[in-house]
N, C-alpha and C positions, 0 to 999 in steps of 0.2 A: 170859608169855602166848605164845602163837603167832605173832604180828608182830614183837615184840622179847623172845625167850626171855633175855634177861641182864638185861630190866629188871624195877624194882619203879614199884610204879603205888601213887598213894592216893585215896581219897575226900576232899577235906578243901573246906572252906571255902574262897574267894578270897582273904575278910579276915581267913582266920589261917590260913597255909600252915605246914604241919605239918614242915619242915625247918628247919637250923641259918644262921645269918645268913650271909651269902657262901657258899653252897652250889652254884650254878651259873654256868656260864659263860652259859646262853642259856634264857629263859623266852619261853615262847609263849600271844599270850594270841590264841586264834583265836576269831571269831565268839560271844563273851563279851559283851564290857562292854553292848552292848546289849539287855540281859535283864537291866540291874544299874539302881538308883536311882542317883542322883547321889554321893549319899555312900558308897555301896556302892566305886561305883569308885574312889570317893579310896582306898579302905581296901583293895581289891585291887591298886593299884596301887603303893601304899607299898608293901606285903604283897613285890610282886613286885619293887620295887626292893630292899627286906631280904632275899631271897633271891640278889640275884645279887651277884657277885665285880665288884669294879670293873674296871670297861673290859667286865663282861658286856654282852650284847645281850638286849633285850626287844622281842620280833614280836609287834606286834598288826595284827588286821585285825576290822577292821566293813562292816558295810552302807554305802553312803553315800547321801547324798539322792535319788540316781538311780533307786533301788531301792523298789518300793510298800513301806509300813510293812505287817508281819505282827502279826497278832494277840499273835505273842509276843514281840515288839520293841516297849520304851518309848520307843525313837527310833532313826534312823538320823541318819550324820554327814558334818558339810561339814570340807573341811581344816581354816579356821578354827579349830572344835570341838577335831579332833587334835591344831592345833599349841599353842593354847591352854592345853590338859587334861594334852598328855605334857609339854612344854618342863621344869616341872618334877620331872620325874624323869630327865631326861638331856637329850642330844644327838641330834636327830631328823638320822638320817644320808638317808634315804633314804623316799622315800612317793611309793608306785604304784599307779595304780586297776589292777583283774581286769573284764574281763566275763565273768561266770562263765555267763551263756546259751547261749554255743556249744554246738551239736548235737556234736561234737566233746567237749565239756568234760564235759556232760550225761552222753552216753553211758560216758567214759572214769571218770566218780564214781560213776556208780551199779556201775560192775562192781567197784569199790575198795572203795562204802559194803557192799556186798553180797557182800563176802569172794571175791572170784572170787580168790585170790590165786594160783591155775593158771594164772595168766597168765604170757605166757612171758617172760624177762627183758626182753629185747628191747623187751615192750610196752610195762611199768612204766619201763624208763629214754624211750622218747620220750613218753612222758607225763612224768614228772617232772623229765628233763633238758633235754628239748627243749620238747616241746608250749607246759605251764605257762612255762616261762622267759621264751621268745621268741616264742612268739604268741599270747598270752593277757593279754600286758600291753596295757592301754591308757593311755593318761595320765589323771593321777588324778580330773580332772571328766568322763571318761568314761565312768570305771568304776563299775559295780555294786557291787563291794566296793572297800576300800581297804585296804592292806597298809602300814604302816608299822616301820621299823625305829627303834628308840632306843638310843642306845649309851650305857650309866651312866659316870659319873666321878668321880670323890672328890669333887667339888664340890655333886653331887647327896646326899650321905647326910646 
């Protein structure tokens, strides 16, 4: 495609990812599991730890309770929830809330969701290296979303 010309891209299910078992070093499950039934996640989630290579990493990020419930959200989440639901499937290395409302943040995703990608280098690295990194984190009961890292381990399969 146009963003990433070397990659291939699939349609497939959560709870049957259409790759070979250990096939990635890093699976992202972004603003997902809250559009998923309870059991759905179990089954995306396994899905997603049979995909990655041990010692891979799995990014997820949700809503969290800060956040009004959307119509197309069956729930948003407390850490509790997170450390709860991931623990079994790895080592929860790292979990950081986003307030993703900055007029800042707004402005910089709508020119990203809406392909402005004439954007001049420059712009995309302080939005992605800078902006997002370092001033967009909040700590995680203040954040709007929540971003959590898991790191698999042979103990996990």
């Amino acid at each position: 495609s146009l963003l990433v010309p070397s990659g291939t891209f699939a349609v497939a299910s959560a709870a049957a990812l259409p790759y070979a078992d250990a096939s990635f070093d890093v699976v992202t499950c972004i603003q997902v599991l809250e559009h998923m039934t309870e059991e759905d996640i179990t089954r995306a989630l396994t899905e997603c730890r049979r995909v990655l290579r041990p010692g891979g990493a799995l990014i997820v990020s949700v809503p969290s309770v800060r956040r009004p419930l959307s119509a197309a959200h069956l729930r948003h989440y407390t850490t509790a929830w997170i450390q709860a639901t991931l623990a079994p499937y790895g080592t929860i290395e790292a979990m950081v809330g986003q307030e993703y409302d900055h007029p800042i943040t707004l402005g910089m995703r709508k020119c990203f969701e809406n392909r402005f990608w004439f954007l001049p280098r420059a712009a995309r690295w302080f939005y992605t290296k800078l902006y997002f990194p370092r001033w967009n984190r909040v700590a995680v009961a203040d954040g709007r979303n929540i971003f959590c890292l898991v790191r698999m381990n042979d103990l996990q399969r």
